[in-house]
C-alpha positions as CSV (number, residue, x, y, z in Angstrom):
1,X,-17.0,-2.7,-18.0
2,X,-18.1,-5.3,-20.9
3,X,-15.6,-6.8,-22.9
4,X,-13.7,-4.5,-25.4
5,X,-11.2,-6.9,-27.6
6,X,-10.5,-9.9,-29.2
7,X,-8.6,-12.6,-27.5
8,X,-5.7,-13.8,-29.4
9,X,-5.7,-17.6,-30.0
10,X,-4.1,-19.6,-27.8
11,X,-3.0,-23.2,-28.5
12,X,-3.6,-24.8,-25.0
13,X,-4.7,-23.7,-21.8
14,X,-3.0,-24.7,-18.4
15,X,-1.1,-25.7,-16.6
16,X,0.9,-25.4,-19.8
17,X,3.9,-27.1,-19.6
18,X,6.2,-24.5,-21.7
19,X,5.5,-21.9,-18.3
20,X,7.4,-24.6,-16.4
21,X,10.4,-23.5,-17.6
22,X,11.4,-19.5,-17.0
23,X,14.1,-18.1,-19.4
24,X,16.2,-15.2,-18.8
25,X,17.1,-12.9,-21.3
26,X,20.3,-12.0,-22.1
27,X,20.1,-8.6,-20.9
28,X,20.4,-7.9,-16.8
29,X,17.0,-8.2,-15.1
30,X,15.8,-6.8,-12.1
31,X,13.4,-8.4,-9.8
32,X,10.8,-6.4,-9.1
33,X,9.6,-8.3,-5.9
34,X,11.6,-11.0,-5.0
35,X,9.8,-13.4,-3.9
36,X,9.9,-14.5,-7.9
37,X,13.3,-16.1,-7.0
38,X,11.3,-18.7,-4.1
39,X,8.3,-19.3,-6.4
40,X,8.7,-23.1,-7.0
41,X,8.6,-22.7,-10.9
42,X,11.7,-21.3,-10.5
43,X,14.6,-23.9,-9.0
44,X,17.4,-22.6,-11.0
45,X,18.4,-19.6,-8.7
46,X,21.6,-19.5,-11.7
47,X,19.3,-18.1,-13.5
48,X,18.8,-14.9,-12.0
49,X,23.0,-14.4,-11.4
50,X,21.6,-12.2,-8.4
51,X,20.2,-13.9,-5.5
52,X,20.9,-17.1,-3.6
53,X,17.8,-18.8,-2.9
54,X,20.2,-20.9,-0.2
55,X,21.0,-17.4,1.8
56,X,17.6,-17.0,3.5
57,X,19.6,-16.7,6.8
58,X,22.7,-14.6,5.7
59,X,20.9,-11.9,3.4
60,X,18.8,-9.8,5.2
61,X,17.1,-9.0,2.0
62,X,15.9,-12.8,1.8
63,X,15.2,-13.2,5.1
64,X,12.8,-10.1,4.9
65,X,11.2,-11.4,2.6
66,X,10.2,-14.9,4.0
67,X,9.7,-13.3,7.4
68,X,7.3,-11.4,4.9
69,X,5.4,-14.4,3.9
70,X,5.9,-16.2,7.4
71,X,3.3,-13.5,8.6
72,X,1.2,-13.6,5.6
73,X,0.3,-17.5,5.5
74,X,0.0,-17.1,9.4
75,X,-2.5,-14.5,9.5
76,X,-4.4,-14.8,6.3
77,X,-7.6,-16.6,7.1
78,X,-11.2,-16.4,6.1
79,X,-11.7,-14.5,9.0
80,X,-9.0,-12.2,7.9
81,X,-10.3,-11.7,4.8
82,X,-13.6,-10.7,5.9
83,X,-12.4,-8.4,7.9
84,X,-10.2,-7.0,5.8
85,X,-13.1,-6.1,2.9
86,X,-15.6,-4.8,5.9
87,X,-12.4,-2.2,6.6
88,X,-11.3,-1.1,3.2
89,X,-14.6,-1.6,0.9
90,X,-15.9,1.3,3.0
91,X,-14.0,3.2,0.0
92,X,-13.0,5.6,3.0
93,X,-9.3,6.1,3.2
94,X,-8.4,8.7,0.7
95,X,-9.9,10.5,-3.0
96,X,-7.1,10.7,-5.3
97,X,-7.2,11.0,-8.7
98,X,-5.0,8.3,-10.4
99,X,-1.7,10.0,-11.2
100,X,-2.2,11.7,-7.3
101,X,-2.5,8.0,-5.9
102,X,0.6,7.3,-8.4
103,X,2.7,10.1,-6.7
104,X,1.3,9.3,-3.4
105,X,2.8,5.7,-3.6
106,X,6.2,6.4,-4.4
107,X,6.2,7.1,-0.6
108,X,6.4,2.8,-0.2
109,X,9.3,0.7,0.7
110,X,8.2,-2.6,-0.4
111,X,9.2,-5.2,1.9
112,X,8.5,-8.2,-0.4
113,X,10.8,-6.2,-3.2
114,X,14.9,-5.9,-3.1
115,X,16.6,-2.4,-3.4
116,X,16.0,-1.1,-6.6
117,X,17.3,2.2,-7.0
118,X,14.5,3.7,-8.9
119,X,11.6,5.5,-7.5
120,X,8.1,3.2,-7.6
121,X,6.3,5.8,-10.4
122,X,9.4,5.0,-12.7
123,X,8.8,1.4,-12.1
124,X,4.8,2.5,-13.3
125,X,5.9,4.1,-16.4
126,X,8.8,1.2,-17.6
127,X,6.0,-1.3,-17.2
128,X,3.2,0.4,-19.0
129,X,5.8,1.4,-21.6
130,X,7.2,-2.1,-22.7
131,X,2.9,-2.8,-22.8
132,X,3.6,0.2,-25.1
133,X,5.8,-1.1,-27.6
134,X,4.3,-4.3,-27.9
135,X,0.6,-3.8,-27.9
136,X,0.5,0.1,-29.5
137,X,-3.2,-0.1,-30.2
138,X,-4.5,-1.1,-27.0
139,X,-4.3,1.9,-25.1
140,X,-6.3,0.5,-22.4
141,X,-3.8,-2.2,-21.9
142,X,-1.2,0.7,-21.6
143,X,-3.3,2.1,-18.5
144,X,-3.4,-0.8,-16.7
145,X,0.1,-1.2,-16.5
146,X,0.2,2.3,-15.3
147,X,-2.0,1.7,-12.1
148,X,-1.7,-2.1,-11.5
149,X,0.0,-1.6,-8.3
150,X,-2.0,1.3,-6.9
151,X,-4.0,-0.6,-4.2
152,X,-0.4,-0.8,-2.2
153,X,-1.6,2.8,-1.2
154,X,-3.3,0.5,1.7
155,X,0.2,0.2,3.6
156,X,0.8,4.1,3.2
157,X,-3.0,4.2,5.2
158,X,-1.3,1.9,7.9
159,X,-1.7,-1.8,6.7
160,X,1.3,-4.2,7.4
161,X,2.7,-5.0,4.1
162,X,2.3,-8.7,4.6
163,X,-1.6,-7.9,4.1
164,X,-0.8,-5.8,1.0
165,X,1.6,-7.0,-0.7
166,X,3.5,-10.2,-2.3
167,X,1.9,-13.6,-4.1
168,X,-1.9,-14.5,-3.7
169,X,-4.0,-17.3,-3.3
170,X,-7.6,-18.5,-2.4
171,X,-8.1,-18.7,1.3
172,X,-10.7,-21.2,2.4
173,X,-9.1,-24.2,1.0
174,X,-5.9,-26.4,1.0
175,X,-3.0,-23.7,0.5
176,X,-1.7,-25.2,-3.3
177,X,2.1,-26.8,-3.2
178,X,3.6,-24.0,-5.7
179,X,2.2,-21.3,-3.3
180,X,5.9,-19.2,-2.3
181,X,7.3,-20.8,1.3
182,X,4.6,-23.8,1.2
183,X,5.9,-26.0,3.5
184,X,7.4,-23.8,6.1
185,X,5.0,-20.7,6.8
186,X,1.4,-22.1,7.1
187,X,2.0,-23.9,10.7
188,X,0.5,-21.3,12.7
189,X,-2.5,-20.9,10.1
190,X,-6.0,-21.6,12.2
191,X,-7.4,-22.7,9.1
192,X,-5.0,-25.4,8.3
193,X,-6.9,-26.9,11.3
194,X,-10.3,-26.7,10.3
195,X,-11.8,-29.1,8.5
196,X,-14.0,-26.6,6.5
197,X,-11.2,-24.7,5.2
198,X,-8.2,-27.7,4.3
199,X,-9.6,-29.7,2.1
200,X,-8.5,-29.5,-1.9
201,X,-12.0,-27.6,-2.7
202,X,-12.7,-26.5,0.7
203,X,-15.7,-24.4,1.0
204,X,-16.0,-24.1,-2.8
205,X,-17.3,-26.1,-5.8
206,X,-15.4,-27.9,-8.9
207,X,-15.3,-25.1,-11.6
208,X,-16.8,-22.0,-10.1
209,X,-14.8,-19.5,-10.9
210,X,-12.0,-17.2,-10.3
211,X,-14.9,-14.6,-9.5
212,X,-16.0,-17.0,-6.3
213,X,-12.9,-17.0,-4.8
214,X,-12.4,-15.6,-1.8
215,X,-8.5,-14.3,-2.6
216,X,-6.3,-13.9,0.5
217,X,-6.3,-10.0,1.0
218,X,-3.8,-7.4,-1.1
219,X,-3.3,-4.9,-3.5
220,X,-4.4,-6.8,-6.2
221,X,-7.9,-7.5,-5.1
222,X,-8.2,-4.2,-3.4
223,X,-7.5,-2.3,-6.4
224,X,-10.3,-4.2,-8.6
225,X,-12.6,-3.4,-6.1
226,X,-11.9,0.3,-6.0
227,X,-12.8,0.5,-9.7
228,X,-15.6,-1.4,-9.8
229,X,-16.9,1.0,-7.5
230,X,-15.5,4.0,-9.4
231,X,-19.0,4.9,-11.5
232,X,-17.1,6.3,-14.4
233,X,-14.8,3.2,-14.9
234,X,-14.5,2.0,-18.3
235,X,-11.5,-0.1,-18.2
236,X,-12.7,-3.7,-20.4
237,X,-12.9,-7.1,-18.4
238,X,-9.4,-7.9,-19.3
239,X,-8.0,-5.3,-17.7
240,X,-9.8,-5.9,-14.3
241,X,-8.4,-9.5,-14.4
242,X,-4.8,-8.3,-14.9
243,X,-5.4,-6.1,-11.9
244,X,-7.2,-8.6,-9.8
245,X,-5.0,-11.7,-10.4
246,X,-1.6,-10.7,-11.7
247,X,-0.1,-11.7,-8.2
248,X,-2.2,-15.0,-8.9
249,X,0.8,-16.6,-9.0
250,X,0.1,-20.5,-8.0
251,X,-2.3,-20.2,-10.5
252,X,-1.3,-18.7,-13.9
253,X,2.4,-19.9,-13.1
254,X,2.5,-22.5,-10.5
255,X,-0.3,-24.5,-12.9
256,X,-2.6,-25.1,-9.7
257,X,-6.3,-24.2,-8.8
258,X,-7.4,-25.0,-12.5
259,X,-10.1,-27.4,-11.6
260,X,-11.6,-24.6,-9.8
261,X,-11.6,-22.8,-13.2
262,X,-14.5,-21.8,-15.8
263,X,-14.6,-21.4,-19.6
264,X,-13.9,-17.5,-18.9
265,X,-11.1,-17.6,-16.7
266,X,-9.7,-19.5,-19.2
267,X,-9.9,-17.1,-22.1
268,X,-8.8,-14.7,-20.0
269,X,-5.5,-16.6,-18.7
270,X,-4.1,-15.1,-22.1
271,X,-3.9,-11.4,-21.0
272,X,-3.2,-12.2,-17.3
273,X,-0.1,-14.4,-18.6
274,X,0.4,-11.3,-21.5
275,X,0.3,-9.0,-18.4
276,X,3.0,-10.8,-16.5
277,X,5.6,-10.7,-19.0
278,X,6.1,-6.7,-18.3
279,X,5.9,-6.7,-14.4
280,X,9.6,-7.6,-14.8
281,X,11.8,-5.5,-16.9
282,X,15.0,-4.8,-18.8
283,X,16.7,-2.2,-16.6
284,X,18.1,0.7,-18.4
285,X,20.4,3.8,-17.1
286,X,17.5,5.7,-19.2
287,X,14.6,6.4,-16.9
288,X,11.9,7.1,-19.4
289,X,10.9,11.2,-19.4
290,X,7.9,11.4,-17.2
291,X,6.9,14.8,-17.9
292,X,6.8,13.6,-21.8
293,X,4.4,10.6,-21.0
294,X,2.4,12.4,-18.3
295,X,0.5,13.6,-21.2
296,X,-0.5,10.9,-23.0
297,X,-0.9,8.6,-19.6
298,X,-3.0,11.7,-18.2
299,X,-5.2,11.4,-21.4
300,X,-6.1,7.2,-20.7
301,X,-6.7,8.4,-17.5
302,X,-8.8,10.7,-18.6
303,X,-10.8,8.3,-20.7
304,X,-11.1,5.4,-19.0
305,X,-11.2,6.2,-15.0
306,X,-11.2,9.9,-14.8
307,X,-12.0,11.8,-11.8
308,X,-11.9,11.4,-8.4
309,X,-11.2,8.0,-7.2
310,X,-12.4,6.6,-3.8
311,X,-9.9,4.5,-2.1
């Protein structure tokens, strides 16, 4: 899993200041999950000509959505965590290869996403599409749009979605200001009360590393794990960052946690933020044909994670 490409240049590293500012194209977008709409990068609800970020307590869609988080900020905990990769590092739940585990999740309702009228593999496909079209000769890249939401198979195995899905952040220090809901959902959080875990650096060190982290539990770190431990994984280092912090979102949006930051994370803020720009998308009454792309999707499988998958 060493290094495959080159990383483009990039003029300054964060918290840049032109990610302050989010602009919409002209084209409709749909909002994958919709917590994007409460991030607190993102104060100009106009913007998205959809939701009202004022209607938490009239649309039931909203208010699903911070009841959502209201359970994840409350229950996520060091403790939690712990417990969480004790249960599901086991790699014991289910052997899928990847396009079963893609099938197998179209079963999900996501309760941090709005309706969208489109089944979840479709979703899989328009994402690592647009990676496509813009980045034709990095197939790998293509992939990992494919299967960056797999590890939500933990809430088809029985995990409440607030421990699967939706925004993370490090657990074990103070919870960042741009984290979604900041200053209404982390009340009930035992570690907001101890004085190990709610400091700025908390139980960590200045600069350590994204790596040392001890993320608060979902799909996104779940996922990384799985193929670490798959034996046959070849998917580069940029790739595994994607997956493990594209829901990172204090971080390589919000502009916080950066002093906790090393030379690497930095390099690789580039593809995570390069990611990110395809986990929204244009939506088209053209679903992409899947039985056309199954093929060439089947063959990246094939070559960089192939077989068997423990879950």
């Amino acid at each position: 899993m060493s290094t495959l490409v080159q990383t483009p240049v990039v003029e300054e590293f964060g918290p840049p200041e032109q990610f302050k500012q989010v602009k919409t194209p002209k084209e409709r977008v749909v909002i994958l999950d919709v917590s994007e709409l409460y991030r607190p990068e993102y104060r100009d609800a106009s913007q998205f000509r959809i939701y009202d970020q004022n209607a938490i307590d009239t649309n039931p869609i909203m208010k699903r959505v911070y009841n959502t988080y209201v359970d994840m900020h409350t229950a996520q905990t060091v403790d939690f965590v712990k417990k969480m990769r004790e249960k599901w590092l086991k790699f014991n739940h289910g052997e899928w290869t990847i396009m079963e585990a893609l099938h197998f999740l179209n079963q999900l309702v996501d309760e941090s996403d709005p309706d969208v009228d489109i089944p979840n593999i479709v979703h899989a496909f328009q994402t690592a599409e647009r990676i496509r079209q813009k980045h034709p000769d990095e197939d790998w890249f293509h992939l990992t749009g494919l299967i960056h939401d797999l590890g939500k198979v933990m809430a088809l195995c029985g995990e409440p979605q607030w421990a699967v899905v939706g925004d993370t952040w490090p657990v074990g220090c103070e919870p960042a200001n741009s984290i979604v809901f900041r200053d209404t959902t982390f009340e009930k959080n035992p570690d907001m009360n101890d004085s190990r875990y709610n400091t700025k650096y908390g139980i960590y060190k200045p600069n350590c590393g994204l790596d040392q982290l001890t993320m608060s539990w979902g799909h996104d770190e779940y996922l990384y794990q799985v193929l670490r431990n798959h034996p046959t994984c070849t998917l580069p280092d940029e790739a595994l960052y994607m997956i493990r912090f594209h829901s990172f979102y204090p971080w390589h949006t919000g502009g916080d946690y950066w002093y906790l930051t090393t030379d690497k994370d930095r390099d690789m803020y580039y593809w995570i933020r390069e990611f990110n720009k395809f986990d929204l998308y244009s939506k088209s009454d053209d679903s992409p044909n899947l039985e056309e792309l199954t093929q060439y999707y089947q063959s990246l499988i094939d070559k960089y994670v192939p077989g068997k998958v423990k879950f």
